[in-house]
C-alpha positions in Angstrom: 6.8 5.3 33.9 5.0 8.0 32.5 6.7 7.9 28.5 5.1 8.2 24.8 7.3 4.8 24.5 5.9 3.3 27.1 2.1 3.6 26.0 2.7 3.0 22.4 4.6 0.0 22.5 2.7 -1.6 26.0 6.1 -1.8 27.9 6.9 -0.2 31.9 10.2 0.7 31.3 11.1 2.6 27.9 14.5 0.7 27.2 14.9 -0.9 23.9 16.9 -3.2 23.4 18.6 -4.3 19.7 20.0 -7.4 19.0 20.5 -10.1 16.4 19.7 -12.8 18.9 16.3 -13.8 19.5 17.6 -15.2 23.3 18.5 -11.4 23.8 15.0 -9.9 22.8 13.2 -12.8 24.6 15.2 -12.1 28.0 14.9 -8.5 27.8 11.3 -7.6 27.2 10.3 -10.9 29.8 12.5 -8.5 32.2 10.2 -5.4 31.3 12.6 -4.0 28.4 11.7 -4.1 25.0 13.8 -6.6 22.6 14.1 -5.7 18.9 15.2 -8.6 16.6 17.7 -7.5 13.9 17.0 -9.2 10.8 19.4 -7.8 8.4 20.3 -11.3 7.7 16.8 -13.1 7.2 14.5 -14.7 4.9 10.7 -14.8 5.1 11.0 -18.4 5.8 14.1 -17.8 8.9 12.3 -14.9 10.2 9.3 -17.3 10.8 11.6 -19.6 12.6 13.0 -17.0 14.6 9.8 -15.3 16.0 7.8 -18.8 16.6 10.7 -19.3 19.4 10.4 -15.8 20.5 6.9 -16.2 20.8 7.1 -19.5 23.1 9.7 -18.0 25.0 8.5 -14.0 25.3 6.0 -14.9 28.0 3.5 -12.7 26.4 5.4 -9.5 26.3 5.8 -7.0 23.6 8.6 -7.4 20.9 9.9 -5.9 17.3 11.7 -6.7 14.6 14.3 -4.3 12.7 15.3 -4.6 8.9 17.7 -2.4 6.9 16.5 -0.7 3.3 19.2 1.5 2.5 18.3 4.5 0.8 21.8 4.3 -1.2 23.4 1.9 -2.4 25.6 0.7 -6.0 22.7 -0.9 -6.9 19.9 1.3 -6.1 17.6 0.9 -9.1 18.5 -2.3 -10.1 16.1 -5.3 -9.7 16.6 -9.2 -9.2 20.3 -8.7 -8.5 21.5 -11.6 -6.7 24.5 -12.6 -4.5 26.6 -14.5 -7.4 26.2 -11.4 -10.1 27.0 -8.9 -7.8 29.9 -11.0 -6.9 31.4 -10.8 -10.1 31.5 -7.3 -9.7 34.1 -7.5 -6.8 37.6 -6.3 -8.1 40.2 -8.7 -8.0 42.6 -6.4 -6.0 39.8 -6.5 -2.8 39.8 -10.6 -3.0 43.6 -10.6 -2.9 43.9 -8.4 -0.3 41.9 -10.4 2.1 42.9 -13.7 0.8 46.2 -12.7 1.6 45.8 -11.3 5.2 43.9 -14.6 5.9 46.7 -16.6 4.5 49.3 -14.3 6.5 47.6 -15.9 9.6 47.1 -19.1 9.0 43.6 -18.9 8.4 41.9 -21.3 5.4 39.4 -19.5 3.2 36.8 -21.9 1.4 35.1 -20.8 -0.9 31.1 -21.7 -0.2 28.7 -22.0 -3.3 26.3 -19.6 -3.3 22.6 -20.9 -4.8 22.1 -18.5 -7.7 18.5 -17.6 -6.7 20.1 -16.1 -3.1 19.7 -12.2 -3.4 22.4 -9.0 -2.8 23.1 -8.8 0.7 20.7 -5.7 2.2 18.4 -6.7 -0.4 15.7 -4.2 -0.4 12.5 -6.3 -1.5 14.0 -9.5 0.7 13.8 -7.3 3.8 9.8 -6.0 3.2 8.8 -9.7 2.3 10.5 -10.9 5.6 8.3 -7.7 7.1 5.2 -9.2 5.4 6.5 -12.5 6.9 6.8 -11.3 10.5 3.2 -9.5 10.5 2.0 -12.8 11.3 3.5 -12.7 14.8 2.0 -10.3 17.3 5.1 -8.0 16.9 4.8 -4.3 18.3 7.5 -2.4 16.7 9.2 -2.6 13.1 12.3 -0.3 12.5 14.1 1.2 9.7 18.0 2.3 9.2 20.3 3.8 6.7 17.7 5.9 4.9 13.6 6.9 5.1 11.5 3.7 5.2 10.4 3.0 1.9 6.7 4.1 1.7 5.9 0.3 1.6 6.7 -0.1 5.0 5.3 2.9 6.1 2.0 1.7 4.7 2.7 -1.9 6.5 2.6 -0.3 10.1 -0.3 1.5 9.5 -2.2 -1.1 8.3 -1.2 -3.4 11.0 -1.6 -0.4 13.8 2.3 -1.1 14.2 4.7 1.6 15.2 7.3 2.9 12.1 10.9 3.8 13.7 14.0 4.7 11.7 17.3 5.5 13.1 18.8 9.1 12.1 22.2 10.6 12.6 21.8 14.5 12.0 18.5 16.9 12.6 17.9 16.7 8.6 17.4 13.3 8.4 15.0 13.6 11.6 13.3 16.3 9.3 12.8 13.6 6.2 11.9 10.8 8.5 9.1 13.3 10.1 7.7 14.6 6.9 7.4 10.9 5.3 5.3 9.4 8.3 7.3 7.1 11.0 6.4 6.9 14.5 9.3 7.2 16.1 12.5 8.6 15.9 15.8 7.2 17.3 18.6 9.7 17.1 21.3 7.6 17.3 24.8 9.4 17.9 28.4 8.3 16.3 29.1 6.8 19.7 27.0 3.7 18.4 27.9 0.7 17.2 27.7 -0.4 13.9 26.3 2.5 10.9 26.4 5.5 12.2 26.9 9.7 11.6 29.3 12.2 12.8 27.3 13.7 15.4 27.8 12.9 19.3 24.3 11.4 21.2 24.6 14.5 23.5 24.5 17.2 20.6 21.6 15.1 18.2 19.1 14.5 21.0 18.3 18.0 21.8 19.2 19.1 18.3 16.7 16.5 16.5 13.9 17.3 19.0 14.0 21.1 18.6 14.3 20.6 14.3 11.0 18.3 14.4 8.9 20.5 17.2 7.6 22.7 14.3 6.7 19.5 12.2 4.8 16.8 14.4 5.0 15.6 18.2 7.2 12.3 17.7 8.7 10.6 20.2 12.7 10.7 19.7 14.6 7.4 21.5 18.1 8.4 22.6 21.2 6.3 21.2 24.5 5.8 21.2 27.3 4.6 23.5 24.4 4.2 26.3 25.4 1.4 28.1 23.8 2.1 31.7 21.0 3.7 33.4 22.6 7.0 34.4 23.3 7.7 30.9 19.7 7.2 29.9 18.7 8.7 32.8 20.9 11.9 31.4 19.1 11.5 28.0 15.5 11.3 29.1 16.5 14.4 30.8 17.5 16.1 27.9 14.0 15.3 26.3 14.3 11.7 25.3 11.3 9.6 25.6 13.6 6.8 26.2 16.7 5.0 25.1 17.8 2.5 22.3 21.0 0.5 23.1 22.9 -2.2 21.2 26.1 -3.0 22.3 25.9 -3.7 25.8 24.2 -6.7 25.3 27.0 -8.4 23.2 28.7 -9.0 26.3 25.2 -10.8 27.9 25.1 -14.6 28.2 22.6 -15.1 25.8 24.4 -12.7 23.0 25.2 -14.3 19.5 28.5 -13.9 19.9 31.8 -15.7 20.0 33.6 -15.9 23.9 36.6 -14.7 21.7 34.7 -11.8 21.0 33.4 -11.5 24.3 37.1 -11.5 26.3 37.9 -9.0 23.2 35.7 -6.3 24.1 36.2 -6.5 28.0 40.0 -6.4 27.2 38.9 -3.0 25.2 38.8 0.8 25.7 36.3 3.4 24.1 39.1 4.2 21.6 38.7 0.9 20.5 35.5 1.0 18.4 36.6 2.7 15.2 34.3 4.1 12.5 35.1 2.6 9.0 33.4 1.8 6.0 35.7 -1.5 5.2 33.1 -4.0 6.4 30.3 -2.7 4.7 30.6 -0.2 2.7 29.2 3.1 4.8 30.8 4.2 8.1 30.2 1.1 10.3 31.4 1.4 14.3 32.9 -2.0 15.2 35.9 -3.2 17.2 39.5 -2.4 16.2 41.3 -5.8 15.2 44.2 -6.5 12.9 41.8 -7.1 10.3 40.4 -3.4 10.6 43.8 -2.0 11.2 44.8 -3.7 7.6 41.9 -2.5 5.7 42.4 1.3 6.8 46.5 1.2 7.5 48.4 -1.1 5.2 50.0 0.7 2.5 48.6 -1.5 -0.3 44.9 -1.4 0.9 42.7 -1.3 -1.8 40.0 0.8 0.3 36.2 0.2 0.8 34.1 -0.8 -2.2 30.7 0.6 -2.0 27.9 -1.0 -0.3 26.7 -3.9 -0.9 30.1 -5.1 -2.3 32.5 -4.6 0.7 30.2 -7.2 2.5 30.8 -9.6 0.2 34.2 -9.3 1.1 34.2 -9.0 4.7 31.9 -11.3 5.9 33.2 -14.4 4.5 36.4 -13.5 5.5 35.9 -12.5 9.1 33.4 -15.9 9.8 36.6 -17.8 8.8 38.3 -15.7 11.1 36.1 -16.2 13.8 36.5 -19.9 13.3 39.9 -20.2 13.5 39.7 -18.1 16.5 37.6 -20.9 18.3 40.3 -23.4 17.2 43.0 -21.7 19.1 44.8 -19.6 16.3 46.1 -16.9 18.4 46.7 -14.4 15.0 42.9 -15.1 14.0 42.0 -13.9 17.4 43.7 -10.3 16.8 41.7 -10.4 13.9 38.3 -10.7 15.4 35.5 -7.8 15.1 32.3 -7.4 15.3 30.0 -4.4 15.3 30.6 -2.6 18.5 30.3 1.4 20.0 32.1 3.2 22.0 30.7 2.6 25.5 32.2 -0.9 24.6 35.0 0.9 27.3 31.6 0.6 30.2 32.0 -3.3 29.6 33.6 -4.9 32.3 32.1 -8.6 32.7 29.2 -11.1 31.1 26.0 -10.7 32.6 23.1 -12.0 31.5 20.4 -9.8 29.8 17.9 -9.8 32.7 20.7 -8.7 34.9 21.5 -6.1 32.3 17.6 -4.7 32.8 17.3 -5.0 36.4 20.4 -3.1 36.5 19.8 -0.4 33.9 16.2 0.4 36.4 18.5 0.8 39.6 20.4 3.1 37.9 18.3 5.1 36.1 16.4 5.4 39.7 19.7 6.6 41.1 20.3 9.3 38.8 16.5 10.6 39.9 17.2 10.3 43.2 20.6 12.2 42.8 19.0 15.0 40.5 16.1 15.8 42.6 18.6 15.3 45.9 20.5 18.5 43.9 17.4 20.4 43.7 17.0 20.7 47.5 13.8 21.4 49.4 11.8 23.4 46.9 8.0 23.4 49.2 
């Protein structure tokens, strides 16, 4: 396929695929996608780990790696914060309230200690030494959310003849991300799973490519709530160099995943995937549960802390959820989430991630077919 995504990152067919799994970004780019390892969650050390098995099990094909440097957060400026004194910053009205929807449910919260040299969650110098880190694999792609890529990394991918991306939500940010050097742009719409804008995929696309036309020529990847190959058929049509997808492979075999969580989201609807910022702190898509419907309904809800705090909140609470879920607890299971979008309504069964690819290229070929079928005899 004739794309600007296609030559810089070495790949057939421009669909990138974003997961926290390293099975999911093996399977996808050996199926001529390209798989993007989120690493929100690693060390230099785990991210070493994690790409040595993607390299034995890639087959030689291209891959990335995606970290998350917010430009905002309660502790922007500070240095060496680290997981136990930020925790001491968490009100006691926010433990309560989960403590006691956990306890509501039968669910046992234990209390893990932390080793005082672990950093803040979303730790901005943890995520560029786990980039220095994965530079030592032949990766092909890093990526960038929540904010401009701190010069750093900017530097990193040119020095290393990498690709910068960084996800944007409104033509403005596209304008910032342009101006301070990245590669490529992923417009990702509110339909998207986990932190996203206001804006819908259909409206950014064309308005991000037409704010950054005056600027530079930078390839813009389509994203949000695209779950199938007519939609990215659709946004290749509106200018798109290709798509960026997420959520559609939480329902693959390979996926990280809980088969709670899987049943969960083929039991769901679009209207399911609810924009709030109790899990992390910023405006997070993910699937509506009891535990969401808590945090944003209950009368006595303390609200959102600012990120990184909520997530010191949230995530212990919801892993204990998730494991009594897999014991059988029936009110843990209504409690289960997990970043999700809206096309999480497309989701009908588990495939496997190759099946996913092959069937994305059927029906992106489709939707050619029936496009040019519309446009008649024109010799």
């Amino acid at each position: 396929m004739k794309s600007p995504i296609c030559d810089l990152l070495g790949i057939d067919f421009p669909l990138l695929a974003f997961s926290h799994c390293r099975d999911v970004v093996a399977a996808v780019s050996r199926a001529g996608g390209f798989g993007v390892l989120g690493a929100t969650i690693h060390t230099p050390d785990s991210i070493h780990r994690e790409l040595n098995w993607i390299d034995e099990h890639v087959g030689g094909k291209p891959y990335g790696i995606d970290v998350l440097v917010p430009e905002n957060m309660a502790t922007a400026g500070e240095t060496n914060v680290s997981y136990n004194s930020l925790k001491a910053r968490v009100p006691e009205s926010h433990r309560a309230f989960a403590a006691r929807l956990l306890a509501d449910a039968g669910i046992e919260l234990v209390d893990v200690e932390i080793s005082n040299s672990r950093p803040q969650p979303f730790d901005p110098e943890t995520a560029l030494r786990v980039l220095d880190a994965a530079f030592e694999h032949p990766i092909r792609l890093i990526a960038n959310a929540l904010g401009v890529p701190p010069r750093r990394m900017i530097e990193m991918g040119k020095t290393h003849s990498v690709p910068v991306a960084a996800l944007v939500g409104a033509k403005e940010h596209a304008i910032r991300q342009v101006n301070a050097g990245v590669d490529i742009l992923v417009a990702q719409g509110t339909e998207a799973g986990g932190h996203c804008g206001e804006v819908t995929t259909m409206v950014l696309v064309p308005e991000v490519l037409s704010a950054i036309k005056p600027i530079r020529d930078v390839p813009v990847l389509a994203a949000g709530g695209i779950m199938n190959g007519r939609q990215m058929a659709a946004c290749m049509a509106m200018g798109a160099a290709g798509v960026w997808t997420g959520s559609v492979w939480l329902a693959t075999v390979e996926s990280e995943t809980s088969e709670t969580f899987r049943q969960r989201i083929i039991e769901a609807t679009s209207r399911d995937a609810v924009r709030v910022k109790t899990r992390t702190g910023k405006p997070a898509r993910q699937l509506r549960s009891a535990w969401t419907e808590a945090w944003e309904r209950s009368p006595d809800t303390p609200g959102a802390l600012p990120m990184p705090l909520m997530s010191l909140v949230s995530e212990p609470a919801l892993r204990a959820v998730e494991k009594a879920a897999q014991n059988g607890n029936p009110k843990a299971r209504e409690m289960v989430t997990y970043f999700v979008g809206q096309g999480v309504g497309l989701i009908d069964q588990v495939r496997s991630a190759g099946q996913v690819v092959q069937a994305f290229k059927e029906e992106f070929l489709e939707a050619v077919e029936h496009v040019n079928s519309l446009l008649g005899d024109q010799g």
